[in-house]
C-alpha positions as CSV (number, residue, x, y, z in Angstrom):
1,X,102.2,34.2,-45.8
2,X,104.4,34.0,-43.1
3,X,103.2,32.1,-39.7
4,X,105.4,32.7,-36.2
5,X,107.1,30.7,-34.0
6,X,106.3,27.2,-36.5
7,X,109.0,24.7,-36.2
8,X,108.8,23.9,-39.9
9,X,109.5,27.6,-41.9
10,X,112.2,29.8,-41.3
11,X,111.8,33.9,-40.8
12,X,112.2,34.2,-44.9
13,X,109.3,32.1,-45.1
14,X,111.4,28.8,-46.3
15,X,110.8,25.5,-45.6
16,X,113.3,24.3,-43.4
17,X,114.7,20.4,-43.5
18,X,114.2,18.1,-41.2
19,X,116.7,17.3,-38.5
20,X,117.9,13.7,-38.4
21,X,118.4,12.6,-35.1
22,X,121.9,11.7,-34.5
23,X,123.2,8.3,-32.3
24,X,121.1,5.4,-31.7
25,X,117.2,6.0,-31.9
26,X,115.5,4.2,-29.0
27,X,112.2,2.8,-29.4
28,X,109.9,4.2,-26.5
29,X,109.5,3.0,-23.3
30,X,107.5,0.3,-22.0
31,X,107.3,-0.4,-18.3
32,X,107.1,-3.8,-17.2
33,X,103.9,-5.4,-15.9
34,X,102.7,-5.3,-12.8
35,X,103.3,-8.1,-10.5
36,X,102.7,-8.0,-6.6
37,X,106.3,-8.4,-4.6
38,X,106.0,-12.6,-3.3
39,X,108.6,-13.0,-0.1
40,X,109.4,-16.7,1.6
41,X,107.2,-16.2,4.7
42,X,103.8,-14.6,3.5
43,X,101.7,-16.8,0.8
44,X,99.1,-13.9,0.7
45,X,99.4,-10.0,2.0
46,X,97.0,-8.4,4.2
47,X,95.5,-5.5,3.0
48,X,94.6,-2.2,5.5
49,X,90.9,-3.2,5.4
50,X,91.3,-6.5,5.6
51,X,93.6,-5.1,8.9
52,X,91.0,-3.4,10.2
53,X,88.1,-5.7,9.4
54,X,90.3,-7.9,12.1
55,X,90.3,-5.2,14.6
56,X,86.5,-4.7,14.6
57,X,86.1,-8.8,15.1
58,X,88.7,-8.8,17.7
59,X,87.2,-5.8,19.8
60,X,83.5,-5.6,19.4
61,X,80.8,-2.8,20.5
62,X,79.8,-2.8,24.1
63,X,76.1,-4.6,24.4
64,X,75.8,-4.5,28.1
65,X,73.9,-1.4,29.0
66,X,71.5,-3.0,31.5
67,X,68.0,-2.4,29.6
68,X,68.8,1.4,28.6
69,X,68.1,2.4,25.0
70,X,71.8,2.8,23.3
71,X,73.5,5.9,23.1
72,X,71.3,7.3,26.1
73,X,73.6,8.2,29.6
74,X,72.1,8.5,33.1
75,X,70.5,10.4,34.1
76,X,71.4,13.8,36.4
77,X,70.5,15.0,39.3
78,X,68.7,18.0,39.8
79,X,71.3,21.0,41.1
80,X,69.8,22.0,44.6
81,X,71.4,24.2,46.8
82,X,72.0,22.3,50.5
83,X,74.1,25.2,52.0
84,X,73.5,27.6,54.3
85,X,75.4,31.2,53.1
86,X,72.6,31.8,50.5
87,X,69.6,33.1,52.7
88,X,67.4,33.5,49.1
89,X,67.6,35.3,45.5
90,X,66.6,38.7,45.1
91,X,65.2,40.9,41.8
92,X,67.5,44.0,41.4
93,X,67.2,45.4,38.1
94,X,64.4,43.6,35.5
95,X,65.2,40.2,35.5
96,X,69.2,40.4,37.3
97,X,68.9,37.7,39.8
98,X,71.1,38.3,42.2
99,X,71.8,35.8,45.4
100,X,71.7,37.0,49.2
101,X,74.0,36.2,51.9
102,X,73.0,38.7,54.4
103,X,69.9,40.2,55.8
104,X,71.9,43.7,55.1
105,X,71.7,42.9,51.9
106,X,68.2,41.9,51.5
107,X,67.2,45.2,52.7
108,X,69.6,47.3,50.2
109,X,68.2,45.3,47.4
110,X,64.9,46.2,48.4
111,X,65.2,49.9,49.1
112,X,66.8,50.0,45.6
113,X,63.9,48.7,43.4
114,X,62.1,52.0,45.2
């Protein structure tokens, strides 16, 4: 029986011999444990939340919202109209409201919902 592309028998179906390795054989790899880099000025490094922990101390939420309810704004103004261009609103087609700035107009408007 004959099995393809196996490392170990040759096309005729022969076992083939192993292949000493030649030069030195190195035993694997072994990284070094892990020790945290130790410099002259720091005894102990600050970590980013530790870093940020510190920025929330040093600039805290704002608490001085005069008796309002948080998150809440003022309130606005109701939009009124204090001009005097506009004369009033008029109805031209369904619900199109359209505003009037002359008395000519007015009329036009009217005579077109005839």
């Amino acid at each position: 029986m004959f099995i393809h592309n196996y490392a170990k028998y040759d096309p005729s179906g022969r076992k083939r011999k192993a292949v000493k390795p030649k030069g030195e054989i190195y035993a694997k790899y072994t990284p070094p444990p892990f020790r945290p880099i130790e410099t002259k000025n720091s005894t102990k490094r600050v970590s980013y939340a530790d870093q940020r922990l510190a920025e929330y101390k040093q600039y805290p939420s704002r608490d001085d919202f005069a008796g309002r309810s948080h998150g809440v704004g003022d309130k606005v103004e109701s939009k009124k109209y204090t001009g005097d261009f506009v004369i009033g609103i008029a109805t031209m087609h369904k619900s199109n409201a359209v505003p009037v700035t002359n008395p000519k107009y007015a009329t036009e408007i009217s005579e077109m919902a005839k």
